[in-house]
VOGU-3710 file (C-alpha; in Angstrom, 3 decimals, decimal comma):
1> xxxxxxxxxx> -38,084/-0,339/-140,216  -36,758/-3,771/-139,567  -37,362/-6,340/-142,650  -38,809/-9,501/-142,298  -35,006/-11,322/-143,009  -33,369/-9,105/-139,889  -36,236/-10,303/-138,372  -35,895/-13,902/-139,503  -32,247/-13,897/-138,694  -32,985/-12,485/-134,694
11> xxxxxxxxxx> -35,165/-15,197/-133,948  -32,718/-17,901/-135,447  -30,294/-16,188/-133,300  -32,652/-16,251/-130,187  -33,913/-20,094/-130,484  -29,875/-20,979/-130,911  -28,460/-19,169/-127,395  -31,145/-21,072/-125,278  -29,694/-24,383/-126,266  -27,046/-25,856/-124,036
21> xxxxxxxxxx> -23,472/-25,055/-124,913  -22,546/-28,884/-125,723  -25,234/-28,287/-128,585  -24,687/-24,439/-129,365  -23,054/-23,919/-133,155  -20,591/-20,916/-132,363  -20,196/-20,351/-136,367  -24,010/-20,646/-136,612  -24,485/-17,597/-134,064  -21,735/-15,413/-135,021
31> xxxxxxxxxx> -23,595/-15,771/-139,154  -26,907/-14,815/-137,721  -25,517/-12,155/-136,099  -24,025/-11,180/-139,292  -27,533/-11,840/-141,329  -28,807/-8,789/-139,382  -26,930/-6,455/-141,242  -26,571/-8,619/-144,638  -30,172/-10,026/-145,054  -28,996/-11,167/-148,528
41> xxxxxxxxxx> -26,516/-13,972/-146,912  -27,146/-17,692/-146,974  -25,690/-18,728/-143,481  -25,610/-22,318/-144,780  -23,131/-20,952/-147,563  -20,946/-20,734/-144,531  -21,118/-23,198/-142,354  -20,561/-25,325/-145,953  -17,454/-23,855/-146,500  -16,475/-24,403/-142,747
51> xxxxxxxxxx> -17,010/-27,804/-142,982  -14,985/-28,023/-146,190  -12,487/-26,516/-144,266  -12,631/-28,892/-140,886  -12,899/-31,746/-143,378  -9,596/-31,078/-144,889  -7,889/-30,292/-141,627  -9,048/-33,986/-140,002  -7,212/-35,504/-142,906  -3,955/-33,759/-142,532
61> xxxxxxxxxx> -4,292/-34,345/-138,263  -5,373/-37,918/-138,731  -3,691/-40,153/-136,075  -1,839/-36,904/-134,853  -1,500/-36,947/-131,236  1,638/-34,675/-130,007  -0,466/-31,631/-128,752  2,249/-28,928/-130,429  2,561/-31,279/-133,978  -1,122/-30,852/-134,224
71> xxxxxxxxxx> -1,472/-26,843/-133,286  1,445/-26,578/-135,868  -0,517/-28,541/-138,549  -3,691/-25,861/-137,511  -2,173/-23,165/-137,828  0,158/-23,497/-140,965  -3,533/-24,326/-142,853  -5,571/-21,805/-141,193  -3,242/-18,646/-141,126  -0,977/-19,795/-143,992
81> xxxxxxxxxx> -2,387/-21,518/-146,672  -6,027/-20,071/-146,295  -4,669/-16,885/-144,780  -6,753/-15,668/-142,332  -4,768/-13,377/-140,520  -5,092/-10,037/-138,245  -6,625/-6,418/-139,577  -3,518/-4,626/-138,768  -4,019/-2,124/-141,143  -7,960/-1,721/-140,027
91> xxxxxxxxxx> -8,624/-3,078/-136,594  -11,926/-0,835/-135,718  -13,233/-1,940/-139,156  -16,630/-3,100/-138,332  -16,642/-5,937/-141,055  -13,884/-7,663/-138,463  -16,868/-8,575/-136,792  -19,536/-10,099/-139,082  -18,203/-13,382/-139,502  -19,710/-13,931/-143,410
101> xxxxxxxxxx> -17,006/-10,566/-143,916  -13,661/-12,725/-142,278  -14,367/-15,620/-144,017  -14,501/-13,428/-147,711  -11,862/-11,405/-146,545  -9,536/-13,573/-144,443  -8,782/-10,846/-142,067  -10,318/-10,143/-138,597  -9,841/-9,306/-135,246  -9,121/-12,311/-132,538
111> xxxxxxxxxx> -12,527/-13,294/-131,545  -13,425/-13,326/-134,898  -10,352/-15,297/-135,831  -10,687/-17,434/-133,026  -14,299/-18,178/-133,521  -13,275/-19,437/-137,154  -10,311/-21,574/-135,201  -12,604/-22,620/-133,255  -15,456/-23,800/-135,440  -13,239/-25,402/-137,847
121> xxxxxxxxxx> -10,891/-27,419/-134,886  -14,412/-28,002/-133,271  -15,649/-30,187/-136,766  -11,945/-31,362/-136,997  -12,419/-33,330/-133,690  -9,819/-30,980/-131,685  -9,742/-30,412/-128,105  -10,129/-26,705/-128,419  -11,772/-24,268/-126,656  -12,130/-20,072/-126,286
131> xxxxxxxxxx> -10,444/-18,291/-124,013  -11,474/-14,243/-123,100  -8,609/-13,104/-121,950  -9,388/-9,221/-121,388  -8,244/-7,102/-124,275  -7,402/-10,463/-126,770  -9,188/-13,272/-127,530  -7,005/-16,593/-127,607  -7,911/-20,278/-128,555  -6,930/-23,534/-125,969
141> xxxxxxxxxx> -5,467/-26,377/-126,980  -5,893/-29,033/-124,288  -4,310/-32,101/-125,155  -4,816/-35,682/-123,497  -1,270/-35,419/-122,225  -2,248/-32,242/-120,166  -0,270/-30,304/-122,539  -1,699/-27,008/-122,781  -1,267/-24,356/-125,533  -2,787/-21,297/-126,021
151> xxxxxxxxxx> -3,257/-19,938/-129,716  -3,472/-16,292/-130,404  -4,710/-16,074/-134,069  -4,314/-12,383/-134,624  -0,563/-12,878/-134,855  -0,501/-16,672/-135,662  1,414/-17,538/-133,065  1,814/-19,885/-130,081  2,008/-19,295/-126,420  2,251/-20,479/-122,712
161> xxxxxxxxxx> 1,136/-19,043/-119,792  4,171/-16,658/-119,153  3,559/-15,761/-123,067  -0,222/-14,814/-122,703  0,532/-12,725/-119,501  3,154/-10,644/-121,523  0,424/-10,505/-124,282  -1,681/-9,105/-121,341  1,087/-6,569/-120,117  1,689/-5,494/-123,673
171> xxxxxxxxxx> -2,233/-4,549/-124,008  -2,549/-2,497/-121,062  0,679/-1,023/-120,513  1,054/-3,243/-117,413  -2,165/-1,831/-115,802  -3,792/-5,040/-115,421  -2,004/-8,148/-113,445  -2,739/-11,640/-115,254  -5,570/-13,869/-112,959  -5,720/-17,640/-113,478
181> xxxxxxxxxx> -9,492/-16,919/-114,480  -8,269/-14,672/-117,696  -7,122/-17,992/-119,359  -10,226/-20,138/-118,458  -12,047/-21,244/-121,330  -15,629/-19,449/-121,853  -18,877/-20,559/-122,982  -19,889/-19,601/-126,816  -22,490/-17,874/-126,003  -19,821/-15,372/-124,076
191> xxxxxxxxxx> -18,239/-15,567/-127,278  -21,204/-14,436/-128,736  -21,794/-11,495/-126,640  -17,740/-10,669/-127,039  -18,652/-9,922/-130,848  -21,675/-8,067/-130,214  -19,778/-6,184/-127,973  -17,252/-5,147/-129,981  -20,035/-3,986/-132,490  -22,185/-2,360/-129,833
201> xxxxxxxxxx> -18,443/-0,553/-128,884  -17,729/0,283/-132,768  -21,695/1,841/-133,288  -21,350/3,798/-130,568  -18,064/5,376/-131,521  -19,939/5,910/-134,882  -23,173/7,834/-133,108  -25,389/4,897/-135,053  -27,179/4,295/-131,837  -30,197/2,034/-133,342
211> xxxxxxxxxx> -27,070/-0,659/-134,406  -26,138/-0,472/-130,897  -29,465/-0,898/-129,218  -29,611/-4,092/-131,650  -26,015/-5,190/-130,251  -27,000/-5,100/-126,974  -30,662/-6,518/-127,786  -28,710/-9,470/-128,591  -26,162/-9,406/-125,847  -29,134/-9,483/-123,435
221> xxxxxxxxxx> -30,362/-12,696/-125,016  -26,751/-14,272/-125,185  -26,377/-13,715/-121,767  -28,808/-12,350/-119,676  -26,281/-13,177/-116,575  -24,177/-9,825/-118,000  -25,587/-7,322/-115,110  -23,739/-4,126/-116,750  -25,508/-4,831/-120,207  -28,720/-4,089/-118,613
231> xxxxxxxxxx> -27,583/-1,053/-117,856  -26,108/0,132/-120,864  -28,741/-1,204/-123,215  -30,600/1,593/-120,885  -28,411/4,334/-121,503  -28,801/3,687/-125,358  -32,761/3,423/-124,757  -32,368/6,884/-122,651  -30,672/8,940/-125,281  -33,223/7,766/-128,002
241> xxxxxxxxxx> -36,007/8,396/-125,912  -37,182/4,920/-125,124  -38,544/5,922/-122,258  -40,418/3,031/-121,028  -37,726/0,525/-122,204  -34,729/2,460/-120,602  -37,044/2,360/-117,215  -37,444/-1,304/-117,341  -33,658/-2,154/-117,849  -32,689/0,712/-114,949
251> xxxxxxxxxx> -34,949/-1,594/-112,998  -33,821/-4,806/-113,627  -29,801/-3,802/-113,510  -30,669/-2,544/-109,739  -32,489/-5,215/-109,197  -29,191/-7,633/-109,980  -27,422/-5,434/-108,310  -28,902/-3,244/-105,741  -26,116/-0,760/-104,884  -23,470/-0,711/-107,773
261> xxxxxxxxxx> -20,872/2,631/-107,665  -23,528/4,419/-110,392  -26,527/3,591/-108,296  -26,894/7,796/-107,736  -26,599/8,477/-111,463  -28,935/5,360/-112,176  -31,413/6,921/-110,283  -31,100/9,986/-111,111  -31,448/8,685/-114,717  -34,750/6,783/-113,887
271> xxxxxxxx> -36,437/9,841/-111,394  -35,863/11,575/-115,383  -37,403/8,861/-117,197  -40,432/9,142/-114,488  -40,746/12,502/-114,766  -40,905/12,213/-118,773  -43,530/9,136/-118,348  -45,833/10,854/-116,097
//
């Protein structure tokens, strides 16, 4: 049964996604996301010690205004005096995604990293913005100059353009070929959905299927615009017998998009489901 805190902490979550992105606190969403699974945690305990930590990095920036002097003065804080740094060692450690975990811990995976990049640079006044590159998350730094630097905070490192698209090859084996539209910046609440994801991913590996329906509850309400999620939030309603649900999300994913390549096995799926219902 769901407690009146996981409760408390989904509608928090809700009200913040359906305010315009401008206005949207990225830390804010990734720690109610978080307060699902640790009802005990103050989310203001947080965002306190984020601005703590954007406070300190506006004074050492100041008047800084050379684009690479000011990524250098970022990431020496962030990765090596406070040492948040890449799980190596742990990568498909679910606590790499609960934000509360990478700030105790220091270690994550890149959109986690990036969204604590992202919200401190944010607070700090820096021209920075997300970037979902497929396979790794990276940070933009666009400076006034039209200097632009990409930040991967997994390895602490700095890149161009030719450096993400090796990142890229290096990810996929060369599989995938690098599109201008990989290194666009995102909204946060596709930064939102890119953690849930990688939860919704990391229960299902695990067989917890109730923490994944509760991923991609939340996915759904980050962005609804995500056509597949409809579907799979219907496969996970399917194989726990939410009948009724997994109908209304077959439903609505053909209804975005009326013949996808699994339109036969959604339908098959929902002729099922009917048969079940009736």
């Amino acid at each position: 049964m769901v407690g009146m805190a996981e409760e408390a902490a989904r509608d928090a979550f809700a009200r913040l996604v359906k305010l315009p992105d401008s206005e949207m606190d990225l830390a804010e969403g990734a720690l109610w996301i978080a307060a699902e699974e640790y009802p005990d945690m103050r989310v203001g305990f947080y965002l306190d010690q984020i601005e703590r930590l954007a406070g300190e990095l506006r004074r050492r920036v100041r008047a800084e205004i050379e684009p690479d002097r000011v990524v250098e003065i970022c990431n020496q804080f962030l990765f090596q005096e406070q040492r948040f740094h890449g799980n190596t060692a742990a990568y498909t450690d679910v606590r790499n995604s609960y934000l509360n975990e990478v700030m105790d811990r220091r270690t994550g995976i890149p959109v986690t990293l990036a969204t604590v990049y992202l919200a401190v640079g944010e607070r700090a006044g820096l021209p920075v913005r997300g970037v979902g590159m497929p396979g790794h998350f990276l940070i933009r730094y666009q400076g006034s100059r039209s200097k632009e630097l990409f930040v991967d905070p997994f390895h602490a490192r700095v890149l161009d353009r030719a450096g993400c698209e090796a990142l890229l090859g290096e990810t996929y084996q060369g599989q995938v070929t690098m599109r201008p539209a990989f290194l666009k910046p995102v909204l946060k609440r596709q930064i939102l959905a890119r953690i849930l994801n990688n939860l919704k991913t990391t229960f299902m590996a695990q067989g917890d299927l109730a923490r994944a329906l509760a991923a991609s509850d939340r996915i759904v309400l980050a962005d609804p615009h995500l056509t597949a999620e409809w579907r799979d939030r219907g496969m996970i309603e399917h194989q726990l017998r939410r009948d009724r649900d997994a109908l209304r999300d077959f439903n609505k994913y053909l209804s975005l998009k009326p013949e996808p390549d699994d339109a036969e096995r959604i339908r098959t799926l929902k002729n099922e489901l009917l048969g079940r219902l009736n």
